[in-house]
C-alpha positions as CSV (number, residue, x, y, z in Angstrom):
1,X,-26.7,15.2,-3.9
2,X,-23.4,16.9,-4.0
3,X,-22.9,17.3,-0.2
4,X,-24.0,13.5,-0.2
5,X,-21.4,12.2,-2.2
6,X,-18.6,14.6,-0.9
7,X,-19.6,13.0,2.8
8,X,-19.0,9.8,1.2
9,X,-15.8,10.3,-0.7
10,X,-14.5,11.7,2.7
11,X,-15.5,8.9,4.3
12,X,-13.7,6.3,2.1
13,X,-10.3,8.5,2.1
14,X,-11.0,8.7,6.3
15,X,-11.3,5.2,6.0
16,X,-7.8,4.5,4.0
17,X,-6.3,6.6,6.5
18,X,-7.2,4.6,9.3
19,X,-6.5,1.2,6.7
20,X,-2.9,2.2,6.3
21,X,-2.6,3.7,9.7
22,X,-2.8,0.2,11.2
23,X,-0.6,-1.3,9.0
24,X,2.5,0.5,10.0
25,X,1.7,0.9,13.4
26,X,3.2,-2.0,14.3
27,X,6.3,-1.4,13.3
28,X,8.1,1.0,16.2
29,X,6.0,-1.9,18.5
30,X,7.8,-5.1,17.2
31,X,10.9,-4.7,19.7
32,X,8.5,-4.5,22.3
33,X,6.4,-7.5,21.7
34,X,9.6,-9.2,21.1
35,X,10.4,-8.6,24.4
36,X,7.1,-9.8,25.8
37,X,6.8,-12.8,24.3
38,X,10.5,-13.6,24.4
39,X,10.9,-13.5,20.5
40,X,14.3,-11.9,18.7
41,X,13.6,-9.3,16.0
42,X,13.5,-11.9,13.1
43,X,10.8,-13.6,14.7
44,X,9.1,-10.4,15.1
45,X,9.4,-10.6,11.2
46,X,6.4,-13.2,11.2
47,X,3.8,-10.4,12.1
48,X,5.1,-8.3,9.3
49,X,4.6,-11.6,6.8
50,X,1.1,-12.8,8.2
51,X,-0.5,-9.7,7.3
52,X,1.0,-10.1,3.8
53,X,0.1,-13.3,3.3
54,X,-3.5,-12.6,4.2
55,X,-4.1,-9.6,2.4
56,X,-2.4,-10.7,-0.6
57,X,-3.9,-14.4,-1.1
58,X,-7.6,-12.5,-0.6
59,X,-6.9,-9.8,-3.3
60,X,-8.4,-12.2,-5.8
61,X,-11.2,-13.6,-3.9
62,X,-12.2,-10.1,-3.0
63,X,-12.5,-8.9,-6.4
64,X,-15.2,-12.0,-7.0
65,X,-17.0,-10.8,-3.4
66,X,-17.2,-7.7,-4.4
67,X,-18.8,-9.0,-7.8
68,X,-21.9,-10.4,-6.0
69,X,-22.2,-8.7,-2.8
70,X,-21.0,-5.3,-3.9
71,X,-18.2,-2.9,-3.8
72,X,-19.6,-1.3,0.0
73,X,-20.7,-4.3,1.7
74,X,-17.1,-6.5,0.7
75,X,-15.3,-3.2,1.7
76,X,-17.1,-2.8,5.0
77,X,-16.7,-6.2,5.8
78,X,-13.3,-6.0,5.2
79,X,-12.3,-2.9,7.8
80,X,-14.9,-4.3,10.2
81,X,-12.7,-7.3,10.3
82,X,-9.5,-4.9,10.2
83,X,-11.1,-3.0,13.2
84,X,-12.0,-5.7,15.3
85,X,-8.7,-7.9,14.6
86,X,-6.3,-5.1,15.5
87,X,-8.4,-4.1,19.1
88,X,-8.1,-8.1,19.3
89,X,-3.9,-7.7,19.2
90,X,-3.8,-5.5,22.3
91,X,-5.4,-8.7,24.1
92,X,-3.0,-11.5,22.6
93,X,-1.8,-13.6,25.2
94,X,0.5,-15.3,22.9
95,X,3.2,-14.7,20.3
96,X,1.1,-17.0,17.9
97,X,-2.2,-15.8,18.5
98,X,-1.2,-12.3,17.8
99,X,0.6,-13.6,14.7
100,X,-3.0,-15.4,14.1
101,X,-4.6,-11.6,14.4
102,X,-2.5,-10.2,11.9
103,X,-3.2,-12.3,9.1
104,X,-6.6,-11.7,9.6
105,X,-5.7,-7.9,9.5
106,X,-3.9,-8.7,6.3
107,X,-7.6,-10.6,4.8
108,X,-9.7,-7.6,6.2
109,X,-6.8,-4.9,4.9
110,X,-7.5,-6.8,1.2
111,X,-11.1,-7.2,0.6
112,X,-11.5,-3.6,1.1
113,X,-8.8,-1.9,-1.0
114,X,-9.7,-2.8,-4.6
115,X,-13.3,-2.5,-3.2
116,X,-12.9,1.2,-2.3
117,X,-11.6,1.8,-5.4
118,X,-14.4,0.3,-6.8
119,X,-16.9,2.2,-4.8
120,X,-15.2,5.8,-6.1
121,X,-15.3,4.2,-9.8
122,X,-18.9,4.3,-9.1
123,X,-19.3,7.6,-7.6
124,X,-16.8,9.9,-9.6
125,X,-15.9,7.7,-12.7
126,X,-14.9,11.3,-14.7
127,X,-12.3,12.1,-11.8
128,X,-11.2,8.4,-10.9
129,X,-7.6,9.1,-11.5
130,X,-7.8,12.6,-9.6
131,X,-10.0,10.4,-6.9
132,X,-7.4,7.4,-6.9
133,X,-4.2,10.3,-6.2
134,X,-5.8,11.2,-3.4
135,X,-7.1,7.7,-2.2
136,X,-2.9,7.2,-2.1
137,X,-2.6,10.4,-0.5
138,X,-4.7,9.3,2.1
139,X,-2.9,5.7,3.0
140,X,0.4,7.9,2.9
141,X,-1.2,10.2,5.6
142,X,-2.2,7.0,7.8
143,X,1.5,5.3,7.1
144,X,3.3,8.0,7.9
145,X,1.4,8.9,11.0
146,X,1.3,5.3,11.8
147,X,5.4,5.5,12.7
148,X,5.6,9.2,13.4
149,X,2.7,9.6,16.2
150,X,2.8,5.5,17.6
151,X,6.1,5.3,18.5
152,X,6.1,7.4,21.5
153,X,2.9,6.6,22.3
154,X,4.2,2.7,22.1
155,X,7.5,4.4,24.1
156,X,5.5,5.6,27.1
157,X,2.1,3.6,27.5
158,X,3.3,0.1,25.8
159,X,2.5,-1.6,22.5
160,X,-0.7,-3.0,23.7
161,X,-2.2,0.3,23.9
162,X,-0.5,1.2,20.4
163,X,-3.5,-1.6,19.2
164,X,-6.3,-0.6,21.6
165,X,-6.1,3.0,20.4
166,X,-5.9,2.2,16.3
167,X,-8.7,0.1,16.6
168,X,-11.4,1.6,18.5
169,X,-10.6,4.9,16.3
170,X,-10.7,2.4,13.4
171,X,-14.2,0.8,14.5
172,X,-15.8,4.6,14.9
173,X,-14.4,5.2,11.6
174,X,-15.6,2.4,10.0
175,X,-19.4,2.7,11.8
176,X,-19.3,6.3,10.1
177,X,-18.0,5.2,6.4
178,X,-21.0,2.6,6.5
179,X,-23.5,4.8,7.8
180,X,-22.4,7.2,4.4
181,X,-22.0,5.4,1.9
182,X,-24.7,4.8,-0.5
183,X,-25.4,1.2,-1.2
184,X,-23.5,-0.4,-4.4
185,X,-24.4,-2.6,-7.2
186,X,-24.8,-6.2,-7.0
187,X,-24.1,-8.1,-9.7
188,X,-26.5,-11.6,-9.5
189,X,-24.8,-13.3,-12.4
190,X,-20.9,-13.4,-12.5
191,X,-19.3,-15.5,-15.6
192,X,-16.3,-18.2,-15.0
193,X,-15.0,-17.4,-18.7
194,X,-15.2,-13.3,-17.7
195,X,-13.1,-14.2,-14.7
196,X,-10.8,-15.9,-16.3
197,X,-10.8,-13.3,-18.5
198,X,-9.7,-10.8,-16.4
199,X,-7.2,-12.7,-14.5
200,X,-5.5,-13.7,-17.5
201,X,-5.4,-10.4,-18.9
202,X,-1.9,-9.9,-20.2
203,X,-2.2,-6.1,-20.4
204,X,-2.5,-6.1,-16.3
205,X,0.0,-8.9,-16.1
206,X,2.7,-6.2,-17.9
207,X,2.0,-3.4,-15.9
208,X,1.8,-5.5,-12.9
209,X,5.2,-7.3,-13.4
210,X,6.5,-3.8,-15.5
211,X,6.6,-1.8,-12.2
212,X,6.6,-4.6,-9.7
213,X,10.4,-3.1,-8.8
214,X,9.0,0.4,-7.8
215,X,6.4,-1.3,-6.0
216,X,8.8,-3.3,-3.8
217,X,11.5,-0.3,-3.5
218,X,8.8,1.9,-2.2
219,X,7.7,-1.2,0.3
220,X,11.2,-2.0,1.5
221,X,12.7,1.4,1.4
222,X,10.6,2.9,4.6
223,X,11.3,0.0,6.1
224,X,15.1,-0.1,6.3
225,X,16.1,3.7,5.7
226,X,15.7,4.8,9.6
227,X,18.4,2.2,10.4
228,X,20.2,2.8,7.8
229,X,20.3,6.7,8.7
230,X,21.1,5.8,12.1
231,X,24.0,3.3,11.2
232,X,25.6,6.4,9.4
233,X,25.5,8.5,12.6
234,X,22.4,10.0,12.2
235,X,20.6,10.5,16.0
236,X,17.7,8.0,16.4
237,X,14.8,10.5,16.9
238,X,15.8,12.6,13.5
239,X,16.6,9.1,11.9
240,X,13.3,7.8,13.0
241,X,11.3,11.3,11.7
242,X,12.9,10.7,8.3
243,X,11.8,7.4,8.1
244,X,7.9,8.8,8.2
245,X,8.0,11.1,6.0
246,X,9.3,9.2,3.5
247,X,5.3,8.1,3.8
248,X,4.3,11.9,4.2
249,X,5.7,13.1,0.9
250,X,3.4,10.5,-0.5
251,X,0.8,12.7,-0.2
252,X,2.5,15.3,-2.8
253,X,2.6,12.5,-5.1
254,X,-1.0,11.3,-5.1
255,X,-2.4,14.9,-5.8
256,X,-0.1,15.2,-8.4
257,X,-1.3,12.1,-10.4
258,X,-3.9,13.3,-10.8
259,X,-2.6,16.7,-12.4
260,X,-1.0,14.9,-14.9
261,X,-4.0,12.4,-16.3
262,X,-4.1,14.0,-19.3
263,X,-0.9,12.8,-20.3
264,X,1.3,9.7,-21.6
265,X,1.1,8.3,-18.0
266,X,2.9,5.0,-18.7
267,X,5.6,6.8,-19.9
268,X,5.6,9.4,-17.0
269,X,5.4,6.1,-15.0
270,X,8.5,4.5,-16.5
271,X,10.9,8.1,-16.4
272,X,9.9,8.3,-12.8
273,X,10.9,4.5,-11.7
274,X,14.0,4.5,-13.7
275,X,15.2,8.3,-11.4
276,X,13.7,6.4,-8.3
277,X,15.8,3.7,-8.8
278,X,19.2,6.0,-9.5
279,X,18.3,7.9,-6.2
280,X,18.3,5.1,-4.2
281,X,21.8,3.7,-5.8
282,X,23.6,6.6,-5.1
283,X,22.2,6.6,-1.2
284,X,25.5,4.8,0.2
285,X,27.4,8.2,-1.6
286,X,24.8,11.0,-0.1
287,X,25.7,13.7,2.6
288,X,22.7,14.7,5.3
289,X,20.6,17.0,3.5
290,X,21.1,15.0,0.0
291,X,19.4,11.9,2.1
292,X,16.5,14.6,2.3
293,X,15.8,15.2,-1.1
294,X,16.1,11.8,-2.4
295,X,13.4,10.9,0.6
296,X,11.0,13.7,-0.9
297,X,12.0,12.8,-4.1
298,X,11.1,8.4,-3.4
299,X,8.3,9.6,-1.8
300,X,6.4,12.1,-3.7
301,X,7.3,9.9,-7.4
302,X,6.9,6.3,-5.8
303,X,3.1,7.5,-5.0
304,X,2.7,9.1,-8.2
305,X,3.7,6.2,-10.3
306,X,1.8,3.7,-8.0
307,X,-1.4,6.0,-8.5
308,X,-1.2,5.9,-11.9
309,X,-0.9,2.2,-12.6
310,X,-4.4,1.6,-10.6
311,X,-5.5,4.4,-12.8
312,X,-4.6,2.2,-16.0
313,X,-6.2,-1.3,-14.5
314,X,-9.1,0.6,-13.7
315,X,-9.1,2.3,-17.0
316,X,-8.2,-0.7,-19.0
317,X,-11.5,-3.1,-17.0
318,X,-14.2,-1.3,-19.1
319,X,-16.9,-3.7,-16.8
320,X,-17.4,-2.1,-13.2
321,X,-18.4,-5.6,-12.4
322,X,-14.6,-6.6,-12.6
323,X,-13.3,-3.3,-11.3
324,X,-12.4,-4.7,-8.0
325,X,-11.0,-8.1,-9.3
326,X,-8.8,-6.4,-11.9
327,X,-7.7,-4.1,-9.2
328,X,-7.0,-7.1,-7.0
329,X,-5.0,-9.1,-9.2
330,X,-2.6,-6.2,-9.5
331,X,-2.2,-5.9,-5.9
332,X,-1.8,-9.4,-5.8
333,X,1.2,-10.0,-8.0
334,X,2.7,-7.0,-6.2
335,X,2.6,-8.3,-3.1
336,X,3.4,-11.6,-3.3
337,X,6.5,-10.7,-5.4
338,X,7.1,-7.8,-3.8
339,X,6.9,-9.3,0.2
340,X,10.1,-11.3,-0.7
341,X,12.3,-8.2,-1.3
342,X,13.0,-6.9,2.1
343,X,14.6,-10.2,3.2
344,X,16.6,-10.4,-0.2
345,X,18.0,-6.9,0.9
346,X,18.4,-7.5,4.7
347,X,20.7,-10.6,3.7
348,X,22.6,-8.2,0.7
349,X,23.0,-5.5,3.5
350,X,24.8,-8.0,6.0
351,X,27.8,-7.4,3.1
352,X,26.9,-3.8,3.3
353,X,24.8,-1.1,2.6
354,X,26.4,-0.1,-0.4
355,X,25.3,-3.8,-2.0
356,X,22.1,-3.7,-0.6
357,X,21.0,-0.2,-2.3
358,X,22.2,-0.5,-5.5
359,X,20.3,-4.0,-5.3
360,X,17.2,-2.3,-4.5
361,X,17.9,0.8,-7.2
362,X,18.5,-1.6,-10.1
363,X,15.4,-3.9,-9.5
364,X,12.8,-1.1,-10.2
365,X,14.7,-0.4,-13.2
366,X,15.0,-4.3,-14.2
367,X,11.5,-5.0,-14.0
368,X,10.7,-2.7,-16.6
369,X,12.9,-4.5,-19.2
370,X,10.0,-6.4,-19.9
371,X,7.8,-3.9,-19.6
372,X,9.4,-1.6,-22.3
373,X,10.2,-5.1,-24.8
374,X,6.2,-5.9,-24.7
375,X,4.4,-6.0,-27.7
376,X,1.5,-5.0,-25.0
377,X,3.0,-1.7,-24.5
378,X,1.7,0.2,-27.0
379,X,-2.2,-0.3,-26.3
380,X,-0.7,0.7,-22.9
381,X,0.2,4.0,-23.8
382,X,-2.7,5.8,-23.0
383,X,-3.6,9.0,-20.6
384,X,-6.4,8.4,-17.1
385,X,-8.1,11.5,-17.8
């Protein structure tokens, strides 16, 4: 029983490799598809937004899925559809069509996150935070080997083969997670009031919108700090190396949330976002090997703090039925608030880099302005273990 359910929890955090893997894959390929397709970088910006758009409008209706059909089958479904839509992307014979695939990347990428979560809630609900830190870990590991090991591979063999190669590993993968993982719950008889419930909560709406600044720092931050390092002289390939492992020291952070369950983990949370957010302001100010440290430092925390929050949603939905919806909610807020951020900054940073960090610094210390002044805070307070 114990090998059983090791096999499977290996299987899931395989699985989230390969789930985050091909989300940042694409992004040492999008000069090159502009250049197929005849599109200019912005353009190339669409691809980034479809797969947001679909994986956050689905968060929600993945959580009700997962409420009737079950935590495996909606989160098999889900990477099936990942697996399948991503090999599809290497044969797009249009700019639109491969926009197209990527939404439907986005929908498969969100009925299977809350509903992995779910699926360890079942299997080790006396470890889930410990499980969850690890789960993070594991799409940091995929991220960050999504940009470090694709972009020569994109370099030398082209961007179609960047796809091809993601998904087929994806869709072996995927064939091995289902064939581990032991069947889940169904739930026959799901109530519109408990919904409603649960998507009103205010208690996930304030952590939610609390750290919904970290959330989009940590997004936006891998996403602009390669060219940033390279516009301060930087040389592209070093530039480009410590743009991944912003994503690698990740994996530090998820094992260490779940070391420190025990604890006030809100607060830990809040201390961590508001030193995130200095580190990033004093970026423009930073010599070479400073720039390291605050990259291990936004990396390892950022993870940490994201780790925990899931830990409190999950802690806070005392019905596994609901697990996955409350989960999805969160994640949906996120992402559709958070989505908007990197074009906010890439319009600050055409008046400098200097506006454009502090910008980004400040917001995941704004947002928790209303965390700290909620009256909800206190039933907040609480440690994972």
């Amino acid at each position: 029983m114990g090998v059983s359910r090791a096999i499977s929890g290996f299987s899931i955090m395989l699985s989230r490799v390969f789930y985050s893997l091909n989300w940042f894959n694409i992004s040492p390929a999008l000069i090159p598809i502009g250049r197929t397709f005849g599109v200019n970088l912005g353009e190339t910006g669409l691809l980034l937004s479809s797969f947001l758009i679909g994986a956050g409008i689905f968060q929600l209706p993945a959580g009700v899925i997962s409420s009737r059909m079950g935590a495996k089958n909606t989160a098999m479904t889900g990477i099936f559809i990942m697996s399948f839509a991503v090999i599809g992307c290497a044969y797009s014979p249009s700019f639109i069509i491969l926009v197209i695939l990527r939404f439907a990347v986005g929908v498969g990428a969100a009925l299977y996150f809350s509903t992995a979560i779910g699926i360890l809630g079942e299997m080790y609900s006396a470890k889930l935070t410990a499980m969850i830190g690890i789960y993070n870990a594991s799409y940091n590991i995929g991220a960050g080997a999504g940009v470090i090991l694709f972009t020569p591979i994109v370099e030398i063999y082209g961007w179609r083969l960047d796809f091809l190669i993601s998904g087929i590993a994806m869709l072996i993968v995927t064939i091995f997670t289902f064939i581990v993982l032991p069947a889940s719950r169904r739930y026959t008889k799901i109530q519109v009031s408990a919904l409603k419930e649960r998507i009103l909560n205010r208690k996930i709406w304030v952590v939610a919108i609390g750290f919904v600044g970290l959330w989009a720092l940590n997004y936006t931050f891998p996403e602009f700090f390669s060219t940033y390092a390279q516009s301060t002289g930087i040389q592209d390939y070093i530039a480009g190396i410590m743009g991944g492992m912003i994503l690698m020291f990740g994996i530090v952070g998820g094992v260490i949330s779940g070391m420190v369950r025990k604890f006030n983990v809100i607060r830990i949370s809040i201390i961590a976002s508001i030193l995130i957010g200095v580190a990033v302001i004093i970026i423009p100010f930073t010599g070479y090997y400073g720039l390291w440290v605050i990259i291990a430092f936004e990396g390892m925390f950022a993870t940490l703090v994201i780790s925990l929050e899931y830990a409190v949603v999950a802690r806070i939905e005392t019905d596994k039925t609901y697990t996955a919806l409350s989960l999805g909610l969160i994640n949906s807020i996120q992402i559709g608030i958070g989505s908007t951020v990197p074009y906010i900054f890439g319009f600050i940073q055409s008046y400098g880099y200097l506006y454009s960090w502090t910008f980004l610094g400040l917001l995941s210390i704004v947002t928790l302005i209303a965390f700290l002044r909620s009256g909800v805070r206190k039933g907040l307070e609480i440690s994972v273990a």
